[in-house]
C-alpha positions as CSV (number, residue, x, y, z in Angstrom):
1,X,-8.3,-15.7,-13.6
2,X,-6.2,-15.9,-10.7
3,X,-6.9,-12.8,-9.1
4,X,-9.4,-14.1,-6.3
5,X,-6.7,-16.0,-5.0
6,X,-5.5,-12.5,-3.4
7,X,-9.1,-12.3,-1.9
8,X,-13.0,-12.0,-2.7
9,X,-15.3,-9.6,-1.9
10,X,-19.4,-9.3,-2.4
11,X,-20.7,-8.2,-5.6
12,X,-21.4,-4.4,-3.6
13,X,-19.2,-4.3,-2.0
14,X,-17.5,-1.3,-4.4
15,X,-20.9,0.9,-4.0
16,X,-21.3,0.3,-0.2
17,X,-17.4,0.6,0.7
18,X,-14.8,0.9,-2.5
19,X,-16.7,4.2,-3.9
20,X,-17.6,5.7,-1.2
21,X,-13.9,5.5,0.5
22,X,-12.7,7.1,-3.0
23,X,-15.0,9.6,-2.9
24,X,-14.6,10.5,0.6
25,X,-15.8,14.4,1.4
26,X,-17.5,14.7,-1.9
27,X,-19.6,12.0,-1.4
28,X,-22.6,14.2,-0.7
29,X,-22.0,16.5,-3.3
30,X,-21.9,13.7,-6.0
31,X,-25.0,12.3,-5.0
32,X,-26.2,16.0,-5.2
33,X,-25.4,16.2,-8.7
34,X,-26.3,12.8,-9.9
35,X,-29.7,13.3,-8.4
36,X,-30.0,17.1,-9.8
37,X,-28.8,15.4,-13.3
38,X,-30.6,11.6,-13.4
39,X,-33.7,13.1,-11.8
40,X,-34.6,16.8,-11.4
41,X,-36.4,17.6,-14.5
42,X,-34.6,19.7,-17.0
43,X,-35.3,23.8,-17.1
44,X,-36.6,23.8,-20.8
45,X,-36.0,27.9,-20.3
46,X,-31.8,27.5,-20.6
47,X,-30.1,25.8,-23.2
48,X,-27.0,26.1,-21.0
49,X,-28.0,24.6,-18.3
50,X,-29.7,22.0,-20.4
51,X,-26.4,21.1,-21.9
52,X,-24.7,20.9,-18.5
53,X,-27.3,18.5,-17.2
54,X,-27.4,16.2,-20.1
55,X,-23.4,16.1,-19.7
56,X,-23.7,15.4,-15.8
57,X,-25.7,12.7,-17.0
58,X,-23.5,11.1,-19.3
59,X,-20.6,11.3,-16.7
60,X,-23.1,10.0,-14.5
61,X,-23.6,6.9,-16.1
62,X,-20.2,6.4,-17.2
63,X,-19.6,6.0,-13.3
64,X,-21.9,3.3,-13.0
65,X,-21.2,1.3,-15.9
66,X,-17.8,1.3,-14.6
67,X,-19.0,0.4,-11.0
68,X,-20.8,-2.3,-12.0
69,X,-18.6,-4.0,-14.8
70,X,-15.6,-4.2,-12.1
71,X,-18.6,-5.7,-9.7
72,X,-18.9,-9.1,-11.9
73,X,-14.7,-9.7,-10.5
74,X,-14.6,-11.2,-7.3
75,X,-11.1,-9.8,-6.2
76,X,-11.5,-5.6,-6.0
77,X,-9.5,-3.2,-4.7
78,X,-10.1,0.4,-4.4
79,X,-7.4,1.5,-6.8
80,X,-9.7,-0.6,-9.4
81,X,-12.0,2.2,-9.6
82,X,-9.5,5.5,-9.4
83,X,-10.0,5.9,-13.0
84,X,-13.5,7.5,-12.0
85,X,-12.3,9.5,-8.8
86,X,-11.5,12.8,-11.6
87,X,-15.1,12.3,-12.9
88,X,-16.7,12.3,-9.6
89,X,-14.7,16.0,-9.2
90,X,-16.4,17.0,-11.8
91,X,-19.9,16.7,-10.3
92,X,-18.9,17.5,-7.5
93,X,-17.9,21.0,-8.9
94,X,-20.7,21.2,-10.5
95,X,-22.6,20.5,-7.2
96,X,-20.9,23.4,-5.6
97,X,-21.8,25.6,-8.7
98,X,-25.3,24.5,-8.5
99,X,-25.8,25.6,-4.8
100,X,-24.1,28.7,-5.1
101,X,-26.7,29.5,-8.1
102,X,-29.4,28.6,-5.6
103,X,-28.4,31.0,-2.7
104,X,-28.2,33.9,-5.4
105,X,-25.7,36.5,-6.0
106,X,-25.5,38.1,-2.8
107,X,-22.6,36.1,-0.7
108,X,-21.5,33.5,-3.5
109,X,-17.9,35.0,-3.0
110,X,-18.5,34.2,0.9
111,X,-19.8,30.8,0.3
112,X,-17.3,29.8,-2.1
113,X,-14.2,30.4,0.6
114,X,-16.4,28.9,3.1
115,X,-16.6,25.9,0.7
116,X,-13.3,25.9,0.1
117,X,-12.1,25.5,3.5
118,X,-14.4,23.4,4.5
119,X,-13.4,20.9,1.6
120,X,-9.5,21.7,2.9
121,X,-10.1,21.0,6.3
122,X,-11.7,17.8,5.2
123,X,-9.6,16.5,3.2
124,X,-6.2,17.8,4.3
125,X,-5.5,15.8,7.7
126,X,-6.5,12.4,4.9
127,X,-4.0,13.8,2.7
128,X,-1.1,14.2,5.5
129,X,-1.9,10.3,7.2
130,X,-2.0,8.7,3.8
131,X,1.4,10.5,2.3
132,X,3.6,10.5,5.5
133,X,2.1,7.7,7.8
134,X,-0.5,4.9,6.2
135,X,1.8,2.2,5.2
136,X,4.6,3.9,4.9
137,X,7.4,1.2,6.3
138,X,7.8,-0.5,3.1
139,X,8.7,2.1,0.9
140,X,10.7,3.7,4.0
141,X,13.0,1.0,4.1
142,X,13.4,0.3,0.4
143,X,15.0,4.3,0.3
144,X,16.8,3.8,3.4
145,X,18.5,0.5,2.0
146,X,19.0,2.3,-1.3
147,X,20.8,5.2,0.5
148,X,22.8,2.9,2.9
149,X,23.5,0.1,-0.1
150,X,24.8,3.5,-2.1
151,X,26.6,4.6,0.5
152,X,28.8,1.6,1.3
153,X,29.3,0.8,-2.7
154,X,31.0,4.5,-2.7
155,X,33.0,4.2,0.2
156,X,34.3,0.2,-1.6
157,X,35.0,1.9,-4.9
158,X,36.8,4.1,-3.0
159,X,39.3,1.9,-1.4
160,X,39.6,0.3,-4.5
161,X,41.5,3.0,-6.0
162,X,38.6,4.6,-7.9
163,X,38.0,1.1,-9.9
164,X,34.8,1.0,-11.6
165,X,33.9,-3.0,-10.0
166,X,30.4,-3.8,-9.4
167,X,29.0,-4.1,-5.6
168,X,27.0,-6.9,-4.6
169,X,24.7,-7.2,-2.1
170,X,21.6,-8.7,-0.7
171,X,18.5,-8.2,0.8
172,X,15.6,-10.3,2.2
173,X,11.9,-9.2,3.4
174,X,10.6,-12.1,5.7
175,X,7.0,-10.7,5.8
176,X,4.2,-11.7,3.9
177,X,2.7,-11.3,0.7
178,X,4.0,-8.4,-1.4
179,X,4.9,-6.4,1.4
180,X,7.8,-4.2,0.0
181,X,8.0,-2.3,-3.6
182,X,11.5,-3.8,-4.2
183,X,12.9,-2.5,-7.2
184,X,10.5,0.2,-8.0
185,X,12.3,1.7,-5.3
186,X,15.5,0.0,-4.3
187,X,18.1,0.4,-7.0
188,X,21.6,2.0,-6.9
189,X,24.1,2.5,-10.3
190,X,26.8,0.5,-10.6
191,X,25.6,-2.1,-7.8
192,X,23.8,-5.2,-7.8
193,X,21.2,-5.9,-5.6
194,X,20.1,-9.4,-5.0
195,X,16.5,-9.5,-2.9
196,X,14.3,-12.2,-2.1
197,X,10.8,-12.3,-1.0
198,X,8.5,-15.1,0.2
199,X,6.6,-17.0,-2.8
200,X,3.3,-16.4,-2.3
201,X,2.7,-16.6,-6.1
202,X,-0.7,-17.2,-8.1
203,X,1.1,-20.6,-8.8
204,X,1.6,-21.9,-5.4
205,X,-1.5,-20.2,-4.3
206,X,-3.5,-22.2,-6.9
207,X,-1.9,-25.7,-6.1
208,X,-3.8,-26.7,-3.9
209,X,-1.3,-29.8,-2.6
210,X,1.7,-26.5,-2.1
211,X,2.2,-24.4,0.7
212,X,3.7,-21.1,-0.3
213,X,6.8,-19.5,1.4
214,X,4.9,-16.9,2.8
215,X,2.1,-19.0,4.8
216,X,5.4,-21.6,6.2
217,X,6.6,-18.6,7.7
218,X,3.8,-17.3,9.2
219,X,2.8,-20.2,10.9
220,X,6.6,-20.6,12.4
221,X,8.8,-17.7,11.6
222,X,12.2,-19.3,13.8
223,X,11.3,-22.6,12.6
224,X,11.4,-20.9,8.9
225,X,14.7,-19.0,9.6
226,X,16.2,-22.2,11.3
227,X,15.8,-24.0,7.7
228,X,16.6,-21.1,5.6
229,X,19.8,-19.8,6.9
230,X,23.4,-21.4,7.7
231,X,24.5,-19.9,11.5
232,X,24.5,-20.8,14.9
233,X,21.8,-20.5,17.4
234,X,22.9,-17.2,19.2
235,X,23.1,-19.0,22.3
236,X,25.1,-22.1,23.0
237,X,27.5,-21.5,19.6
238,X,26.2,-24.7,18.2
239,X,26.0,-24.7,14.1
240,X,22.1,-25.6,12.5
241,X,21.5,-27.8,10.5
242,X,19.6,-26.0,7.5
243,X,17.2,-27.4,5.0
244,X,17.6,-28.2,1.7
245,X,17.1,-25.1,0.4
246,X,19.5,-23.3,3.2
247,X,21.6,-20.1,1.8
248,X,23.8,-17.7,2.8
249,X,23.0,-15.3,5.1
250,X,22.1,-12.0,3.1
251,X,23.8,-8.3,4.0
252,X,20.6,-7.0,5.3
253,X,17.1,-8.6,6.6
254,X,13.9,-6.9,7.1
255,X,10.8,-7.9,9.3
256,X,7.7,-6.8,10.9
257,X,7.3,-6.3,14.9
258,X,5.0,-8.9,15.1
259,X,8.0,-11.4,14.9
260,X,10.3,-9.4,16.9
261,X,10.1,-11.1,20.2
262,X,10.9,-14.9,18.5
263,X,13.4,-13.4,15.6
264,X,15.5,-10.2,17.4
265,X,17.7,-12.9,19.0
266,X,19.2,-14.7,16.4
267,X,19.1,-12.3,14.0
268,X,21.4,-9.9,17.0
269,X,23.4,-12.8,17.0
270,X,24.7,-12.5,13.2
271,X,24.2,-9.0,13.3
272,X,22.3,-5.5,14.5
273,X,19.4,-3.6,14.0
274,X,20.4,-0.5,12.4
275,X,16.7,1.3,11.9
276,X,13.1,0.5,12.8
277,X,10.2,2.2,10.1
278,X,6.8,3.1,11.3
279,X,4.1,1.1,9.4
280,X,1.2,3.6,11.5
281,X,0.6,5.0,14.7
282,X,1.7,2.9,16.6
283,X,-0.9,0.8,18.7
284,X,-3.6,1.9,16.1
285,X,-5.9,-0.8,14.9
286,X,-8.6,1.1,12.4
287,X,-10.5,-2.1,12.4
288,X,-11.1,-4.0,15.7
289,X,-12.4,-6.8,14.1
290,X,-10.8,-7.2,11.2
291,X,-10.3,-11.1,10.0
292,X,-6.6,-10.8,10.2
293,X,-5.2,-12.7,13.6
294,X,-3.5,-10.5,15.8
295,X,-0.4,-12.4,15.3
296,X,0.0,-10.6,11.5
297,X,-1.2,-7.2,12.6
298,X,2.4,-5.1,13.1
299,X,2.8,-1.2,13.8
300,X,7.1,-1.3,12.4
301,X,9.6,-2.5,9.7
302,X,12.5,-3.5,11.8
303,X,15.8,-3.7,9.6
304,X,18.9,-5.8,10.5
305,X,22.6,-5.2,8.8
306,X,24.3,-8.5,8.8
307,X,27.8,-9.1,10.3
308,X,30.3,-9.6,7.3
């Protein structure tokens, strides 16, 4: 399909990076397990224990077949293989059983709160970065226009004299490539929202003669705006002259800090930043040498309420 249009990867690339990111801290003890379970021999002696490594192995290879089959796709993700991540808790558990068996009776209580802990402390700080940090600007601005978007329709329908009429309003993300949630988030009763995003659709990514919306703005975000938008420069009062697919300007515009410096003045000039949304600690660049220029790398979602 389409899909590689979004990006490739290397056939393993899941079991050298996408697995072993899902697995994180329990890495070692699934590798425990799948060894104890595709290897170790079996202990003839226990029918239990029999059972449990004959069911290790079938979960076992259930993991693989899965790894592999999403290997033959050349676009992968991490989420791809989730499905797996409760499977891989299984033998990890049953790691931790099998080394508590191993040290005997005597301080299993004590090694399973040290083992506890230690997974905790592992996996907790993750847990915290992920949920309130990693990426969290577009979702962050999408409740925050939600709230504001509800907020303003109220106080309307209030100065209306308690009519029921719907609110309009609008809302455009010049960023790249599906770089907001939109409506999964952003939606208030009785109001309509209107929202537009760059095209950077399998369509225009396919067409090899067409350049999507997305990769005109990157390469000149004022020169972008200057044909998108009907007002003046913001500086001498003179009106532009907008292309042919000039609109109106919206109620509220979003973009990333990497196009601050060239955008903040003319968008100030048709209106005013009302909140800024941290994308990650700021300054943080996990990978040094990642392939993306430095041009598209961003730290904040910057929001601007247009003057009515």
């Amino acid at each position: 399909g389409n899909s590689s249009l979004y990006g490739t990867h290397p056939g393993y690339w899941y079991f050298i990076a996408g697995f072993p990111a899902i697995c994180g801290a329990m890495l070692p003890l699934f590798l425990f397990s799948a060894k104890d379970a595709m290897i170790s021999p079996p202990d003839s002696s226990s029918p239990i224990e029999t059972r449990h490594k004959e069911g290790s192995s079938k979960l076992v290879g259930i993991i693989f077949f899965y790894i592999i089959m999403h290997s033959f796709s050349a676009h992968k993700e991490f989420r791809f293989i989730l499905p797996i991540l409760p499977l891989v808790c299984v033998l990890s558990g049953s790691a931790i059983r099998r080394i508590h068996l191993m040290n005997g009776a005597k301080n299993r209580r004590r090694n399973i709160i040290v083992t506890t802990v230690f997974m905790v402390l592992l996996n907790f700080p993750h847990l915290m970065f992920l949920a309130t940090i990693h990426q969290r600007a577009p979702i962050a601005v999408t409740e925050y226009l939600s709230e504001k978007i509800e907020a303003e329709s109220v106080h309307a329908i209030l100065g209306e004299s308690g009519t029921n009429s719907r609110r309009k309003f609008s809302a455009h993300f010049l960023m790249g490539c599906h770089s907001t949630p939109v409506f999964s988030h952003l939606h208030v009763p009785f109001t309509d929202i209107e929202t537009w995003t760059l095209d950077c659709s399998p369509s225009c990514r396919g067409n090899a003669s067409a350049t999507c919306e997305s990769e005109v703005f990157e390469r000149n975000p004022l020169e972008f705006v200057q044909d998108s938008y009907m007002f003046g420069d913001g500086v001498t009062g003179d009106e532009m002259v907008c292309g042919a697919n000039c609109k109106p300007l919206p109620d509220f515009i979003a973009i990333y800090d990497n196009n601050e410096k060239v955008l903040k003045p003319f968008l100030s000039s048709v209106g005013r930043e009302v909140a800024r949304f941290p994308q990650s600690i700021k300054g943080l660049r996990v990978n040094t040498k990642s392939s993306i220029p430095i041009s598209l790398q961003y730290d904040e979602m910057i929001l601007f309420q247009i003057k009515g």
